[in-house]
MOPAC internal coordinates of N, CA, C and O (Angstrom, degrees):
PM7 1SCF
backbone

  N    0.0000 0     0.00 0     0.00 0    0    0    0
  C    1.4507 1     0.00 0     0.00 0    1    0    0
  C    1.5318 1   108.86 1     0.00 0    2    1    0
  O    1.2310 1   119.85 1   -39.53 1    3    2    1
  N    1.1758 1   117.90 1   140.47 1    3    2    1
  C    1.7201 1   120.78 1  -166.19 1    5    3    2
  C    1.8861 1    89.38 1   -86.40 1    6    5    3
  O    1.2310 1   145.63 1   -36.00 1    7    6    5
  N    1.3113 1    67.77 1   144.00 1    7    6    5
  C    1.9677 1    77.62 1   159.07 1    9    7    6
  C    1.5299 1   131.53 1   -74.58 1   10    9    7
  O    1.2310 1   113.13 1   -33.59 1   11   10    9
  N    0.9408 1   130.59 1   146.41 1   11   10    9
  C    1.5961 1   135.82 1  -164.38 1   13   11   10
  C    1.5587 1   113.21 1   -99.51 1   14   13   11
  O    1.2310 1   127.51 1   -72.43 1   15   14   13
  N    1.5128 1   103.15 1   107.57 1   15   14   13
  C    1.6517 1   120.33 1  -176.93 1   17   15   14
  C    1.4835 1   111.33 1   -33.41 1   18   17   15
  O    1.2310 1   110.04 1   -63.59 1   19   18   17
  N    0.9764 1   136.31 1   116.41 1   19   18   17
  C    1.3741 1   132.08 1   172.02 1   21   19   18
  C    1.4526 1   118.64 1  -125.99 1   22   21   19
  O    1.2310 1   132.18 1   -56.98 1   23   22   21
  N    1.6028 1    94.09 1   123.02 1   23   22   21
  C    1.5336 1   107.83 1  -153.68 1   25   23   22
  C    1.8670 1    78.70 1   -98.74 1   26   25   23
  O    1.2310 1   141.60 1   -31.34 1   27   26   25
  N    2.1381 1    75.68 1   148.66 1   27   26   25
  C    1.8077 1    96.36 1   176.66 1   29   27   26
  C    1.2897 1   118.01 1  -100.23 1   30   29   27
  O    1.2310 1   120.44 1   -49.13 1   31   30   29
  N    1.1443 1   116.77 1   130.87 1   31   30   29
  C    2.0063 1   125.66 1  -161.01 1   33   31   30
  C    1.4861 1   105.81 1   -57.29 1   34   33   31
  O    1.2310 1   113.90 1  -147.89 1   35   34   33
  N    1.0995 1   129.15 1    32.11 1   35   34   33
  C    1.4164 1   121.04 1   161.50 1   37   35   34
  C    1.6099 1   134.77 1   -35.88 1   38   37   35
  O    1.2310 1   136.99 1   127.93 1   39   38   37
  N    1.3163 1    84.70 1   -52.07 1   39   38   37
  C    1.5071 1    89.59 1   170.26 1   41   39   38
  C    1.8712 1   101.40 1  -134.33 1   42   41   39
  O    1.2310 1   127.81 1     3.05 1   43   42   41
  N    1.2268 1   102.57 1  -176.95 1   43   42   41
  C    1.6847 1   108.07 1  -171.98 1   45   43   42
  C    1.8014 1   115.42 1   -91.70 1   46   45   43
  O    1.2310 1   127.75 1    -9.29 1   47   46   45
  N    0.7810 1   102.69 1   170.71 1   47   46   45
  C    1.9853 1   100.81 1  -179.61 1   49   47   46
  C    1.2477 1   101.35 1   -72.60 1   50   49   47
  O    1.2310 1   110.59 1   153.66 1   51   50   49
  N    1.6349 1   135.30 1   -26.34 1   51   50   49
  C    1.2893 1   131.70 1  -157.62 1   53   51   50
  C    1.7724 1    85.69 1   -95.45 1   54   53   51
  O    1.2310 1   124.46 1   111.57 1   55   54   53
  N    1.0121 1   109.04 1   -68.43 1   55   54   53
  C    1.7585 1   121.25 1  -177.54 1   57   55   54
  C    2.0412 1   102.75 1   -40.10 1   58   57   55
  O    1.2310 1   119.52 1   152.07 1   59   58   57
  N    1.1238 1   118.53 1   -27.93 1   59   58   57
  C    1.2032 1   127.03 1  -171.43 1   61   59   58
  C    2.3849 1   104.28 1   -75.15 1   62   61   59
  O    1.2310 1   140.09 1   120.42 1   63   62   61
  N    1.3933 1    78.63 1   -59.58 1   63   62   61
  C    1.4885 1   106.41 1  -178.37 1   65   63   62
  C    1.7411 1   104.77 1   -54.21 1   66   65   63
  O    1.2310 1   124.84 1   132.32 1   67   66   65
  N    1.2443 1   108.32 1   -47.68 1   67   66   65
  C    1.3989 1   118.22 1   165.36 1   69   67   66
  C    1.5939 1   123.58 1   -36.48 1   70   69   67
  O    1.2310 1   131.82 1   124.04 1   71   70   69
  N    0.9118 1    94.79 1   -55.96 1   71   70   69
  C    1.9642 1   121.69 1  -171.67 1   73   71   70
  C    1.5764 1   103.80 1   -74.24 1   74   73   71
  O    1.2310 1   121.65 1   130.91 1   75   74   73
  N    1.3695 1   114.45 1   -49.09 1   75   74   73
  C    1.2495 1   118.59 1   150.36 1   77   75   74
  C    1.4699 1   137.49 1   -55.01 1   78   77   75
  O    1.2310 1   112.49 1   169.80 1   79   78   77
  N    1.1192 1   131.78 1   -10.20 1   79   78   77
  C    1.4154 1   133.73 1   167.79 1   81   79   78
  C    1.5511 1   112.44 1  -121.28 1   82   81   79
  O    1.2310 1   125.61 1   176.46 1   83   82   81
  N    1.5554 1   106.82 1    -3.54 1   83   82   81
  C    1.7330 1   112.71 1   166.27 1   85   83   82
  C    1.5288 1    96.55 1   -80.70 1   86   85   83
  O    1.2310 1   119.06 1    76.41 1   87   86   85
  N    1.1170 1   119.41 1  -103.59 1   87   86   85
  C    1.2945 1   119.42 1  -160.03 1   89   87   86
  C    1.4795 1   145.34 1   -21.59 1   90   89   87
  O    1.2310 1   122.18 1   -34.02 1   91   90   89
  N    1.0131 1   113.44 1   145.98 1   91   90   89
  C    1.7299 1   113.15 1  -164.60 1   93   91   90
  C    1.4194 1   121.93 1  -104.20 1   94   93   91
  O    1.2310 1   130.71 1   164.60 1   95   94   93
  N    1.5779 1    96.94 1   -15.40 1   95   94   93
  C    1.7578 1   104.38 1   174.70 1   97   95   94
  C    1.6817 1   100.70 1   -93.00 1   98   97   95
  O    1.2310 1   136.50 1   -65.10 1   99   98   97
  N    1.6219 1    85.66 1   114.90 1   99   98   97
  C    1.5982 1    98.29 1   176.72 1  101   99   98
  C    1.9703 1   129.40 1   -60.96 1  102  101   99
  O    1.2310 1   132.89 1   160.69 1  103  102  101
  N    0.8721 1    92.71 1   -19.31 1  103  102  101
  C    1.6786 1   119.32 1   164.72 1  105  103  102
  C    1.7443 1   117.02 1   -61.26 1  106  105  103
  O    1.2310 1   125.68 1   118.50 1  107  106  105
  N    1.5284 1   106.69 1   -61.50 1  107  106  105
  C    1.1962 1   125.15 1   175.76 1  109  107  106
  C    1.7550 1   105.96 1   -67.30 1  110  109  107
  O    1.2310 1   122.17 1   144.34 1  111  110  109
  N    1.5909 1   113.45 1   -35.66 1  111  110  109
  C    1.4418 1   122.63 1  -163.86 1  113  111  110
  C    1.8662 1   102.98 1   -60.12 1  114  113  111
  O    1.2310 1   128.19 1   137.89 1  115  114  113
  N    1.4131 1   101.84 1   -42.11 1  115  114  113
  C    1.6100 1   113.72 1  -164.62 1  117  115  114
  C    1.4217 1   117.21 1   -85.34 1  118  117  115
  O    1.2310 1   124.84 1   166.92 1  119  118  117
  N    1.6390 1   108.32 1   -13.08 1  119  118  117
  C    1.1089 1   139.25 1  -170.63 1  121  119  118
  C    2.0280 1    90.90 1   -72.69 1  122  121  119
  O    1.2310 1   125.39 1   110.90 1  123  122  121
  N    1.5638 1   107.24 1   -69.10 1  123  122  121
  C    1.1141 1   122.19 1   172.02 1  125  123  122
  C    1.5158 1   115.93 1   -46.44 1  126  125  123
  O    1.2310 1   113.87 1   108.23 1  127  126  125
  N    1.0821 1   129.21 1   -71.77 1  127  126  125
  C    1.2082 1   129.03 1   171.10 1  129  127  126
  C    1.4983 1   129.75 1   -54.27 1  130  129  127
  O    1.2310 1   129.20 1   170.34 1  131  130  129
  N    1.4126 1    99.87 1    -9.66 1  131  130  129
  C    2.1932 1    83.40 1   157.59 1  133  131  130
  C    1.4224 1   102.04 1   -92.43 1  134  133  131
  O    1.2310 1   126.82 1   161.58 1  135  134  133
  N    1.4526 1   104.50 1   -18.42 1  135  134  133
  C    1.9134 1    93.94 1   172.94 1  137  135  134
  C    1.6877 1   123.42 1   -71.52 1  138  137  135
  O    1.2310 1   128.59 1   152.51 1  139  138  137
  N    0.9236 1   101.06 1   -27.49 1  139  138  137
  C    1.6870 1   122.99 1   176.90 1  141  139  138
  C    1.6945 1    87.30 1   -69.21 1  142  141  139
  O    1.2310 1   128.55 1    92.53 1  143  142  141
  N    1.2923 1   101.14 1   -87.47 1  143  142  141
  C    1.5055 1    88.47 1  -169.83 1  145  143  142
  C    1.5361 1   130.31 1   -36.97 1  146  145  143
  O    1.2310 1   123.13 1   131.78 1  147  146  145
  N    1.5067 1   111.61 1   -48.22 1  147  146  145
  C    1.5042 1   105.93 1   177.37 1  149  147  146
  C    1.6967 1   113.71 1   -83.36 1  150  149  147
  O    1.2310 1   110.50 1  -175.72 1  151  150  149
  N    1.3594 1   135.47 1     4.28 1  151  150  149
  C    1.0971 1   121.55 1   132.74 1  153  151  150
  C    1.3421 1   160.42 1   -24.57 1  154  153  151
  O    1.2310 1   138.95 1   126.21 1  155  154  153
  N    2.0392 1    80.86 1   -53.79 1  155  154  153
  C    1.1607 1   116.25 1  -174.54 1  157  155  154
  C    1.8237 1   108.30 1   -85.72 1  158  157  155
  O    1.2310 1   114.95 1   162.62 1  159  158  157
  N    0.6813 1   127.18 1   -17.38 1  159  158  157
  C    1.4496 1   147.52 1   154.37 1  161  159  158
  C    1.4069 1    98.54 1   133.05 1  162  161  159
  O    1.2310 1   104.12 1  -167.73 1  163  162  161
  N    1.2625 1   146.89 1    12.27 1  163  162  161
  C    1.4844 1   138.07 1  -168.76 1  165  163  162
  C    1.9988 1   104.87 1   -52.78 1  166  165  163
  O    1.2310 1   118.10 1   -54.98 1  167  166  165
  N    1.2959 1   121.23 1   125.02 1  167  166  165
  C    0.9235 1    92.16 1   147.64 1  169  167  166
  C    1.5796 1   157.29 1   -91.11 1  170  169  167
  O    1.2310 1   110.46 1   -16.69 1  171  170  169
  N    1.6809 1   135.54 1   163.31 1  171  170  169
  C    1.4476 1   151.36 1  -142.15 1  173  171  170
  C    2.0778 1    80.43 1   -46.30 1  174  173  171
  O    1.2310 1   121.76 1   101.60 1  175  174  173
  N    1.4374 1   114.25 1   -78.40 1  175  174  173
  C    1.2173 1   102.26 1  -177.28 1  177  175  174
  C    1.6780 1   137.14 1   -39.99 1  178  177  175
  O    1.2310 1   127.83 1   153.02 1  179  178  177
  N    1.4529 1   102.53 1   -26.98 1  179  178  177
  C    1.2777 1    97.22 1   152.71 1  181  179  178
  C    1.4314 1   152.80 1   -74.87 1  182  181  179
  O    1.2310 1   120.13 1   142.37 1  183  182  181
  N    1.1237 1   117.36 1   -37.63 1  183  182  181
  C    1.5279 1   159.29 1   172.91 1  185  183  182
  C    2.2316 1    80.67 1   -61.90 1  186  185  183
  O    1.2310 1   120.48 1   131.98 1  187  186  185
  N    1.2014 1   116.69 1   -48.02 1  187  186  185
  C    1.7818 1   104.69 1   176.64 1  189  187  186
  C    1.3815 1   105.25 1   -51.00 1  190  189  187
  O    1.2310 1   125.58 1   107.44 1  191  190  189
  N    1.3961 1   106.88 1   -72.56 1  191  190  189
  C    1.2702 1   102.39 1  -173.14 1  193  191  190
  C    1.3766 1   133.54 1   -53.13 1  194  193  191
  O    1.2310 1   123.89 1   144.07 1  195  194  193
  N    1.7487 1   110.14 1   -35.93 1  195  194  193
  C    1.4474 1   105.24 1  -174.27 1  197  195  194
  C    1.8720 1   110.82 1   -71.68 1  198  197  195
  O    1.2310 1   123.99 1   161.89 1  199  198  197
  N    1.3637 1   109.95 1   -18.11 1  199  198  197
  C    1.3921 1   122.54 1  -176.95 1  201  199  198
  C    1.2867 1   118.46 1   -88.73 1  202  201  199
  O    1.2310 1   119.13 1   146.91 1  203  202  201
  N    1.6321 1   119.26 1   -33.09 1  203  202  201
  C    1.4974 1   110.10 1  -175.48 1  205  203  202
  C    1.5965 1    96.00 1    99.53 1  206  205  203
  O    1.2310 1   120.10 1   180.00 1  207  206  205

């Protein structure tokens, strides 16, 4: 069984989500949003699909 990504509380899920719907470089955008998502508890198989 793989081990489970565990993101470090640096910043908050809301503050995360933020950064993710600011930015304009689409590279950086997706970058944000698997962090948002696995923050948020999504799990690794999910966060595939919703990302590509």
């Amino acid at each position: 069984m793989p081990k489970p990504i565990i993101i470090a509380p640096h910043l908050s899920v809301e503050e995360l989500y933020c950064l993710y719907r600011q930015t304009s470089d689409p590279i950086e955008r997706t970058r944000y949003q698997i962090i948002w998502l696995l923050a948020k508890g999504s799990k690794t198989s999910e966060v595939a699909v919703v990302t590509g």
